[in-house]
C-alpha positions in Angstrom: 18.0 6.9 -5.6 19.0 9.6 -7.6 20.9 7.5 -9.6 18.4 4.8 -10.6 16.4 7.6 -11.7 18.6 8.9 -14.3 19.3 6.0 -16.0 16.1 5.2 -16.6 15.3 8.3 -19.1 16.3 7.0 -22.1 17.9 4.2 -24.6 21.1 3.8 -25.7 22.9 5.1 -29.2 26.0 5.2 -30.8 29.4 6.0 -29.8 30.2 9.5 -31.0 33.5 12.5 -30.0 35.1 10.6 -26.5 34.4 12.7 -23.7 38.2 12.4 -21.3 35.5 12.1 -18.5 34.4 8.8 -19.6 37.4 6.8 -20.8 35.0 3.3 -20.2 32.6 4.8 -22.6 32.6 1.3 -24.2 32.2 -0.5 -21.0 29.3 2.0 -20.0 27.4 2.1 -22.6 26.7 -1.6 -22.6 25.9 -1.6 -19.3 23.8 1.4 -20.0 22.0 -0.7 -22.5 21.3 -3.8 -20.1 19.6 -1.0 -17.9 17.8 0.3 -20.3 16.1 -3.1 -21.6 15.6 -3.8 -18.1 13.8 -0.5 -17.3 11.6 -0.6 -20.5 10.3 -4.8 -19.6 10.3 -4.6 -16.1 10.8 -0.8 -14.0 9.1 1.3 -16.3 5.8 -0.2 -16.9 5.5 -1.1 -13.1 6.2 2.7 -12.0 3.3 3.5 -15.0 0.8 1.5 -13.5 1.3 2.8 -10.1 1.1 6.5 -11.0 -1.9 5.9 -12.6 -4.0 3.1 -9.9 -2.4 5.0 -6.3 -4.0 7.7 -5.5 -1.6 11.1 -6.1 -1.8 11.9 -2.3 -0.7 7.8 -1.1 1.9 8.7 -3.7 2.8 11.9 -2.3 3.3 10.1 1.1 5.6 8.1 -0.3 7.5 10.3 -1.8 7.6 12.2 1.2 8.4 9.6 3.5 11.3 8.0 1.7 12.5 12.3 1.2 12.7 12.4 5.2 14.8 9.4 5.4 17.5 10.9 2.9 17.2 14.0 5.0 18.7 12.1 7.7 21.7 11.1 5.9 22.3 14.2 4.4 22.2 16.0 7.8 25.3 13.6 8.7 27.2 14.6 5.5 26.5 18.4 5.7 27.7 18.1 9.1 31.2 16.1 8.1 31.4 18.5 5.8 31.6 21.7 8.0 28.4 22.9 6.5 27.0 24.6 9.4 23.3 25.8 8.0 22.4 23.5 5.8 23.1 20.8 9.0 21.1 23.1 10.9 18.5 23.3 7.7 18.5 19.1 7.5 18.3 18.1 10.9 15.2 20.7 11.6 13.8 19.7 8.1 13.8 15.8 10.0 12.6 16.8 13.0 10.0 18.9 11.6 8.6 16.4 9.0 9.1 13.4 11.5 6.9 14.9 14.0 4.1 17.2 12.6 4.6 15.6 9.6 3.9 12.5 10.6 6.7 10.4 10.0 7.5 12.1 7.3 4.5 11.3 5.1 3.9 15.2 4.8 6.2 17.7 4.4 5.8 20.1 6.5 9.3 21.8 6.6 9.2 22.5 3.1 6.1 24.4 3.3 8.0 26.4 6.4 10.7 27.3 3.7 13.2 25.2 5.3 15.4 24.6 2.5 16.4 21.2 1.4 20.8 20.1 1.2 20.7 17.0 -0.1 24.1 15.3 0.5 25.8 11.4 0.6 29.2 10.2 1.8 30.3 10.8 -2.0 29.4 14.5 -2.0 31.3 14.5 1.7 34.9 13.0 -0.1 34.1 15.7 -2.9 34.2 18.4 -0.2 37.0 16.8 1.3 39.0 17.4 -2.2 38.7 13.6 -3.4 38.1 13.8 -7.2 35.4 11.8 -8.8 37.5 10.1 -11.2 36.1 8.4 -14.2 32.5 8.2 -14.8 31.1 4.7 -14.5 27.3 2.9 -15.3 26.8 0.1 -12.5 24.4 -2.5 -13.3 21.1 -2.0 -11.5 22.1 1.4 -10.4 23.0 3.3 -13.7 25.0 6.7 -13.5 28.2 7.2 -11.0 31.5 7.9 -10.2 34.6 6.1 -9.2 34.2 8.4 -6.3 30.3 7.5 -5.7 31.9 4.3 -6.3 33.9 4.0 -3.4 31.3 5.9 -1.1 28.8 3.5 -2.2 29.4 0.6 0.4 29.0 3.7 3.1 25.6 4.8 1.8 24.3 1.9 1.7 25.0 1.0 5.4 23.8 4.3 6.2 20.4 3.4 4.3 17.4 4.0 7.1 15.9 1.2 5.0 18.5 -1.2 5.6 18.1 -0.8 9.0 15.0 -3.0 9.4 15.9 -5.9 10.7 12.8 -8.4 8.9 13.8 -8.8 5.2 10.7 -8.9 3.9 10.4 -5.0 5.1 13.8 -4.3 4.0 12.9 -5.8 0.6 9.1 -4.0 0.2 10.7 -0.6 1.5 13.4 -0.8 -0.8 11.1 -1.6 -4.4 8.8 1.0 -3.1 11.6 3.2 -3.1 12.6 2.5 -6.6 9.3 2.5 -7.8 8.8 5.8 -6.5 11.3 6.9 -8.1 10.9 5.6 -11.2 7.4 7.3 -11.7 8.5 10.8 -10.6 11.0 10.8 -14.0 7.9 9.2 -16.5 7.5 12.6 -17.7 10.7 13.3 -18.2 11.8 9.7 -19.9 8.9 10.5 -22.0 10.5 13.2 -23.2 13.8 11.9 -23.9 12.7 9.6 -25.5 10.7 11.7 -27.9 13.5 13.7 -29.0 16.3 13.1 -31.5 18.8 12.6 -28.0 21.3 10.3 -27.5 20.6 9.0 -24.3 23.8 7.7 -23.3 25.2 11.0 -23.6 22.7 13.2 -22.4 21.9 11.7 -19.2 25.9 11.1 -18.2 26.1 15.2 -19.0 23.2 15.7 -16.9 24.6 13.7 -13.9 27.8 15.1 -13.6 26.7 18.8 -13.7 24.1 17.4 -10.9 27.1 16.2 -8.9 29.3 19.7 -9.9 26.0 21.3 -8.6 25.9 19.6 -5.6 29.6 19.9 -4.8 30.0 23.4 -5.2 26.3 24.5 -3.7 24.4 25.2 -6.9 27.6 27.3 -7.9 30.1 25.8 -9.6 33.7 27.1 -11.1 34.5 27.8 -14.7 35.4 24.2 -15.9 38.9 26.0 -16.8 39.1 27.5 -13.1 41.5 26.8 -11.1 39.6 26.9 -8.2 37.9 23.6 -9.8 39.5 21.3 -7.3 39.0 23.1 -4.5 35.0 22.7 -3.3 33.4 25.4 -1.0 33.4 24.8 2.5 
C-alpha cells in the first residue's frame, strides 16, 4: 500500500534533465497524471472526509490492523531472505499484536520496542541480487519497479485480504485499506502540493531511495560503490 500512497502526493509537471533510472519518463508521467486526476476527484476527498467523521482511535485500529497483516508477509520475506532477527522481530511483532492486541487493532509490540522490518517478495529478489530495473507508474497503483513489477503477481496472492473467500469482504477490506492509506499521507500531499515541487520527480526520488532504504537495511552504499549490487544479508 506503500505504493498507492506515494502517488497520491502531488500533480504532475513538466518533463525536465532525464534521469537514466526512468528511461519511460514519457510513459510515466502520463500515467502519473491519470492518477493524479483520479486521486484529486475520487481518493482524496474520500480519505478527507473519513479522517475528519471516524473517530482518531476507529482510525488507529485500522491502521493497526491492516499493519499486522503486512507483518505477516514481511515475516515470510525476512525469513527467505536469511534475515534471522528481523524474522524473529516480525513473527513475534504478529503474534504479539494478534493476541493481546487484539487482532491486531492495537499495537502492542510496538509499544514493547519490538522493531518493525517491513519487507515484500520485491525486496526478497533485491536481496537475492535481482536489480530493480527501470522505474515504472502502474495505473491505479502509482510508483514501482520492473522488479516490484514482476513480484507484484506474488504479493498480491500473498495479500491476507485476498484470502477471504466472500467478495464483498475481499472488496470492503481492500478500499478500507486504500483509504487508510490515503489519509495517513493528507498532510504530507498537502504539503507538496504547497510548494514549488515537481511532483513527478519528487515522489519517484522519494520512492527509490525508500526501496535503496529497504534493501540495504536503512544503510545504503555510495551510489558510486561497488558494493551497490551486492545487498546485505
Amino acid at each position: 500500500m506503500c505504493c498507492v500512497a506515494l502517488v497520491v502526493l502531488s500533480g504532475c509537471a513538466t518533463v525536465q534533465t532525464p534521469d537514466e533510472r526512468d528511461p519511460w519518463e514519457s510513459m510515466n508521467r502520463s500515467v502519473f497524471s491519470f492518477n493524479d486526476k483520479l486521486d484529486r476527484i475520487v481518493l482524496k476527498p474520500v480519505a478527507t472526509v473519513y479522517r475528519d467523521v471516524v473517530p482518531s482511535f476507529a482510525r488507529k485500529g485500522v491502521h493497526n490492523f491492516f499493519g499486522n497483516l503486512s507483518d505477516v508477509w514481511s515475516a515470510v520475506n525476512n525469513a527467505l531472505a536469511g534475515r534471522k532477527r528481523e524474522t524473529g522481530d516480525s513473527i513475534s511483532r504478529v503474534f504479539v499484536n494478534t493476541t493481546v492486541g487484539v487482532l491486531g487493532l492495537f499495537d502492542v509490540a510496538t509499544d514493547l520496542k519490538i522493531e518493525r522490518h517491513k519487507a515484500d517478495f520485491g525486496t526478497t529478489l533485491g536481496r537475492w541480487g535481482v536489480q530493480p530495473g527501470p522505474y515504472v507508474v502502474l495505473p491505479l497503483l502509482g510508483p514501482n519497479t520492473l522488479r516490484g513489477v514482476a513480484a507484484f503477481p506474488v504479493d498480491y496472492s500473498a495479500n491476507l485480504t485476498n484470502q477471504f473467500s466472500e467478495a464483498a469482504t475481499r472488496d470492503t477490506l481492500t478500499l478500507l485499506n486504500v483509504v487508510d492509506t490515503r489519509a495517513t499521507y493528507l498532510g504530507a500531499s498537502n504539503a507538496v502540493d504547497g510548494a514549488a515541487l515537481d511532483g513527478y520527480s519528487f515522489i519517484r526520488d522519494v520512492y527509490l531511495q525508500r526501496q535503496r532504504y529497504l534493501q540495504y537495511d536503512g544503510s545504503p552504499p555510495d551510489e558510486d560503490s561497488p558494493a551497490d549490487d551486492e545487498p546485505r544479508p
